[in-house]
Each structure stands twice: as C-alpha cells, then as structure tokens.
MITI-285913 format. One record per residue (C-alpha): x, y, z; residue number from 1. Coordinates in Angstrom, 1 decimal, always signed. Layout:
N
<pt><px>X</px><py>Y</py><pz>Z</pz><pos>NUM</pos></pt>
...
***
This chain:
113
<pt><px>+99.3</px><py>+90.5</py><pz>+123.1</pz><pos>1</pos></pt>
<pt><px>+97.1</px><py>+91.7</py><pz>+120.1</pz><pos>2</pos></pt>
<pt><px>+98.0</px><py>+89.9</py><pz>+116.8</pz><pos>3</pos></pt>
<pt><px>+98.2</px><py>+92.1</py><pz>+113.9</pz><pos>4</pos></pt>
<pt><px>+95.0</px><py>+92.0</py><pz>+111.7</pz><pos>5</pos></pt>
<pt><px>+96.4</px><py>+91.5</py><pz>+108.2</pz><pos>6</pos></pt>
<pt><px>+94.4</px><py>+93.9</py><pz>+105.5</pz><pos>7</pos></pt>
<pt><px>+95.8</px><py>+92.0</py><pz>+102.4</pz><pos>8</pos></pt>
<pt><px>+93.5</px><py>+90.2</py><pz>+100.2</pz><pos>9</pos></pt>
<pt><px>+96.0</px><py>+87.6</py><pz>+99.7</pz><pos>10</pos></pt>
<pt><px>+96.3</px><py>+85.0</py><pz>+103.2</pz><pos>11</pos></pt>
<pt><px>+99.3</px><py>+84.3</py><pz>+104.6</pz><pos>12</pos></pt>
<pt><px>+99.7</px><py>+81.0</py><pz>+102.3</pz><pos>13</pos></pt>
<pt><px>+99.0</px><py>+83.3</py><pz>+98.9</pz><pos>14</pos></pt>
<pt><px>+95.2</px><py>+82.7</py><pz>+97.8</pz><pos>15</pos></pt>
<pt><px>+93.1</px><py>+85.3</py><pz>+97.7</pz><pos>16</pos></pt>
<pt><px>+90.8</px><py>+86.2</py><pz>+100.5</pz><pos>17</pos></pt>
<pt><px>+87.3</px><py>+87.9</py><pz>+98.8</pz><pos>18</pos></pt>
<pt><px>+86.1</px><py>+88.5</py><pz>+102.2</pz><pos>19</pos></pt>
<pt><px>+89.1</px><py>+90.5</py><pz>+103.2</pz><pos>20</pos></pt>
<pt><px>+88.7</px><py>+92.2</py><pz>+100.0</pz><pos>21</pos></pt>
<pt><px>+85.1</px><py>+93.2</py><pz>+100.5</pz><pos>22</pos></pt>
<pt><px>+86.0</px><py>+94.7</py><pz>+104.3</pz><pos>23</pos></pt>
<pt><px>+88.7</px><py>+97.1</py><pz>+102.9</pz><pos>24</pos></pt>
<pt><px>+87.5</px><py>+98.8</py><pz>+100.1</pz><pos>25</pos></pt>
<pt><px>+88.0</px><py>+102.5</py><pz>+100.8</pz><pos>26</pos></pt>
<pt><px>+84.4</px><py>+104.4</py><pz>+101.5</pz><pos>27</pos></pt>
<pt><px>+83.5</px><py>+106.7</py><pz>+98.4</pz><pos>28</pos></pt>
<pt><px>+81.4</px><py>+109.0</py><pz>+98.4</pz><pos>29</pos></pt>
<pt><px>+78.3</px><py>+109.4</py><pz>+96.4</pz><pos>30</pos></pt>
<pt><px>+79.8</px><py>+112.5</py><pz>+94.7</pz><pos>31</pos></pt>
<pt><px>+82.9</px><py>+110.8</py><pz>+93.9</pz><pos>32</pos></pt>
<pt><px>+81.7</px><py>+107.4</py><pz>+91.9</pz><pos>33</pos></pt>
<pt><px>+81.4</px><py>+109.1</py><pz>+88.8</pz><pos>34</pos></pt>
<pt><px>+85.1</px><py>+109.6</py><pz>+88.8</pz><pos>35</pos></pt>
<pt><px>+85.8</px><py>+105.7</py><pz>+90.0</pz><pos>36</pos></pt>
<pt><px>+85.1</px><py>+104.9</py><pz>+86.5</pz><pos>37</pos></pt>
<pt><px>+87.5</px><py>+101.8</py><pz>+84.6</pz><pos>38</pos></pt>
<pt><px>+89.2</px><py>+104.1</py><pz>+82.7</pz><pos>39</pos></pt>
<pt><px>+90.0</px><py>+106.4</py><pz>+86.0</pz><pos>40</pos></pt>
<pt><px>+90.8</px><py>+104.1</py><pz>+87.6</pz><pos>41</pos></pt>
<pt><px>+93.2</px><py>+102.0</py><pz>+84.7</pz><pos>42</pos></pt>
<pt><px>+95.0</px><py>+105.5</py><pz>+84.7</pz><pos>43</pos></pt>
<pt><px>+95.3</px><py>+105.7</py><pz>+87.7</pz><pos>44</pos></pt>
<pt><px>+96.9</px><py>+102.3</py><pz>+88.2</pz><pos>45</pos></pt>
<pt><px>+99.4</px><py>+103.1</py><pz>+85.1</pz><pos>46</pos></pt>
<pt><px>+100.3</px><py>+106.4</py><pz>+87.1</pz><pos>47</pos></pt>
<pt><px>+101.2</px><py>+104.8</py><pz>+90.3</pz><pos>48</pos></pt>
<pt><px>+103.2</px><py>+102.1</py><pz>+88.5</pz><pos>49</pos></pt>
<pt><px>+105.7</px><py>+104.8</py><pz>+87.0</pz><pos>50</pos></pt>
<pt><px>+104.1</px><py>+104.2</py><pz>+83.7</pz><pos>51</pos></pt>
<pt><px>+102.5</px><py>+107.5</py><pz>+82.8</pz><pos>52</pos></pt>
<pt><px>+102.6</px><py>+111.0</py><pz>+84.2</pz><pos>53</pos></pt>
<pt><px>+98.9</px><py>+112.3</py><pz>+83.6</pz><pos>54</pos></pt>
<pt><px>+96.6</px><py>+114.2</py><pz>+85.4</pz><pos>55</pos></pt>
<pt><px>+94.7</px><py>+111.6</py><pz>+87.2</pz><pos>56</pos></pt>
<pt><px>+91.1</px><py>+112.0</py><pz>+89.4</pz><pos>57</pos></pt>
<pt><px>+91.7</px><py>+111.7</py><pz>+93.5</pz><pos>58</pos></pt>
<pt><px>+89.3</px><py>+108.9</py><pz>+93.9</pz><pos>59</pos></pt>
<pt><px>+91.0</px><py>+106.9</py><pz>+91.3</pz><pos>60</pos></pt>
<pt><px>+94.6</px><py>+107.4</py><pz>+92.6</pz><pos>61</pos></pt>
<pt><px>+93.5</px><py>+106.8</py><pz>+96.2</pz><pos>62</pos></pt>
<pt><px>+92.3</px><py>+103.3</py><pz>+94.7</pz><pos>63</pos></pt>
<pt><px>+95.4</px><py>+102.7</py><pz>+92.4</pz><pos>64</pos></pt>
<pt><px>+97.5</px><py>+101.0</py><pz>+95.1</pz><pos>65</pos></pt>
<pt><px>+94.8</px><py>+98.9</py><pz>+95.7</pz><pos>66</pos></pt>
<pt><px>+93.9</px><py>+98.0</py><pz>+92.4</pz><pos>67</pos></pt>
<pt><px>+97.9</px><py>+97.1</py><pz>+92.0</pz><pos>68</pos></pt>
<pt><px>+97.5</px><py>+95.3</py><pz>+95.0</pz><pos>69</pos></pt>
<pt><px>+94.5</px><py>+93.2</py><pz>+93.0</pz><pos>70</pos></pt>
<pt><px>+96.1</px><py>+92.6</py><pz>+90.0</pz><pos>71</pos></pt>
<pt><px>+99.5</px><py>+91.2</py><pz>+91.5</pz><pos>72</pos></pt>
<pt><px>+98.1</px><py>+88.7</py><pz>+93.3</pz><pos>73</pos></pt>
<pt><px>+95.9</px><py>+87.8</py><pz>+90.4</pz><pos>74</pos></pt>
<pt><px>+98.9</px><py>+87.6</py><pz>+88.1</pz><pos>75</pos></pt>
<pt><px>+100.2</px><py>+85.1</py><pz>+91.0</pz><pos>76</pos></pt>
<pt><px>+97.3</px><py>+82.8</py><pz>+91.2</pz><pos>77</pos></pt>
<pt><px>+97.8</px><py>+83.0</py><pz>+87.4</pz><pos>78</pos></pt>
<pt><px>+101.5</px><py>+81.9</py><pz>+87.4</pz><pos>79</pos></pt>
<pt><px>+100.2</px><py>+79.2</py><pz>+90.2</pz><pos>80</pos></pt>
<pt><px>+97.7</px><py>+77.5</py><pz>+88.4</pz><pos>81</pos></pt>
<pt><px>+99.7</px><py>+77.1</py><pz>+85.4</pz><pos>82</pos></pt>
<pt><px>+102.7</px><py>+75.9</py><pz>+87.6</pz><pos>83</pos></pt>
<pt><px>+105.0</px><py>+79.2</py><pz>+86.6</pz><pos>84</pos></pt>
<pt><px>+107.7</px><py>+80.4</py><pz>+89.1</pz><pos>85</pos></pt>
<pt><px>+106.0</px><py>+84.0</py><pz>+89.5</pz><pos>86</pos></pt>
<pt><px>+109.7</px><py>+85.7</py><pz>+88.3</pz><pos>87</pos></pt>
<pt><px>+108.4</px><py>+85.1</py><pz>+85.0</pz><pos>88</pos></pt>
<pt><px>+105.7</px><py>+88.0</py><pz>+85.4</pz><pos>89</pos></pt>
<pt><px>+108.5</px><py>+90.5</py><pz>+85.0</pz><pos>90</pos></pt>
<pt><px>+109.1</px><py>+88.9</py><pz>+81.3</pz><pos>91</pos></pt>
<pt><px>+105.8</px><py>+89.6</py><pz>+78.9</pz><pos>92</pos></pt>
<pt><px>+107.7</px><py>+87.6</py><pz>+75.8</pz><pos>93</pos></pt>
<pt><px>+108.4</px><py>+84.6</py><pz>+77.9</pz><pos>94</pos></pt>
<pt><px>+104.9</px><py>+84.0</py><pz>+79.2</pz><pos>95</pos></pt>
<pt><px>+103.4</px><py>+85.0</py><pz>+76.0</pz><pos>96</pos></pt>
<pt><px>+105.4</px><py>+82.3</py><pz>+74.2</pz><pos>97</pos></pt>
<pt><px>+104.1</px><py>+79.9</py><pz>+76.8</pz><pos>98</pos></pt>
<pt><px>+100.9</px><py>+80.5</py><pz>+76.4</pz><pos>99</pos></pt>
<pt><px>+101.4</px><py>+80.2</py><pz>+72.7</pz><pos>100</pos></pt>
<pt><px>+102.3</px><py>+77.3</py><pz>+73.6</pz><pos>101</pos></pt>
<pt><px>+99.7</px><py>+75.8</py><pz>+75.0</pz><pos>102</pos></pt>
<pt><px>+97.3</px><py>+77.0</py><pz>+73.1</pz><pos>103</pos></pt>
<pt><px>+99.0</px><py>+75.5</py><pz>+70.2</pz><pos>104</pos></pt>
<pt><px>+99.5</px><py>+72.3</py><pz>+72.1</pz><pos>105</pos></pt>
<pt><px>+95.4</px><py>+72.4</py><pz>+72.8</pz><pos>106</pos></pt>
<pt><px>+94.6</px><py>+73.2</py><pz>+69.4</pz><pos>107</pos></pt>
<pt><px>+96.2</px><py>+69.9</py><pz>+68.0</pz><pos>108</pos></pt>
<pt><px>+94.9</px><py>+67.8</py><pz>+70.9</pz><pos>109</pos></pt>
<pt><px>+91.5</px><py>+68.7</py><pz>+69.8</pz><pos>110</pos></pt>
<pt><px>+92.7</px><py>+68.4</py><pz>+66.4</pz><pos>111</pos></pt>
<pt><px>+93.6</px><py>+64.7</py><pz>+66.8</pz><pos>112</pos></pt>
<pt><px>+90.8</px><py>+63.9</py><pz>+69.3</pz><pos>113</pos></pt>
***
C-alpha cells in the first residue's frame, strides 16, 4: 500500500513545513520571472479570491492558489500564536480591535514599567 505523499506546506498537525514548501514550488521559466513580480502576483491572488476581475499574467495566476495556500496557513499560525479560534479570520474588525488591544495593553505596561 503506497501512502499518499501530502504536497501541503502545512503538516498534518497545522505548522508549516518550509521544506515541503521549497519541493513544490511550480518550475518557471527564465522567460516568465519577469511577470512573477509582487504586484503580479498580489493580483493574481486577489483574482482567484473572487476579489477583482482584471487581466492577470499566466505565471502569476498559475502561482495564486499557491500563494492563497501561503497566506492561509500563515493567517493560522497567526491566530495560533495569539491563542485565537481561527473563525475570527473571517472578521477584519474583531481582530483589529484585538490587536488594538494589545497593543494598547503593551503600551501602558511599558508605560508603568
């Protein structure tokens, strides 16, 4: 029986795996990494979220479900480290009135320390 090799960059118990990363990085070509720029690419990613409808470059939208891929589990290591249920990530206001939060709560600390 063959196991199924898992191609996430987040391990089966939700950290992120770099090396796994690294291995599955599509192949570009040298003609194509001047269209693999951050702003290609950030396009991209808004285009295959449902967020915009431009004209985006092929290299960058074949990346974009990667790069989604990417920033979720970041978002999730975020919510983890700050102990956050990660349901929160669907509410922008919330989580920036927690971090308001604590960087208020930080500021007096140092205040008064």
């Amino acid at each position: 029986m063959n196991p199924r090799k898992n191609t996430s960059v987040v391990s089966d118990d939700g950290n992120l795996n770099s090396t796994d990363a690294q291995k599955h990085v599509p192949t570009v070509l040298n003609r194509d990494i001047k269209d693999r720029t951050l702003t290609n690419l950030y396009n991209a990613l808004a285009v295959f979220r449902g967020e915009d409808a431009m004209k985006i470059k092929p290299v960058a939208g074949d990346f974009a479900p990667r790069l989604a891929e990417l920033h979720d589990a970041l978002d999730q290591a975020v919510c983890d480290a700050y102990g956050w249920e990660h349901d929160i990530l669907s509410d922008e206001e919330e989580i920036l009135r927690r971090l308001l939060a604590l960087n208020l709560a930080r500021a007096e600390a140092q205040d008064n320390g």
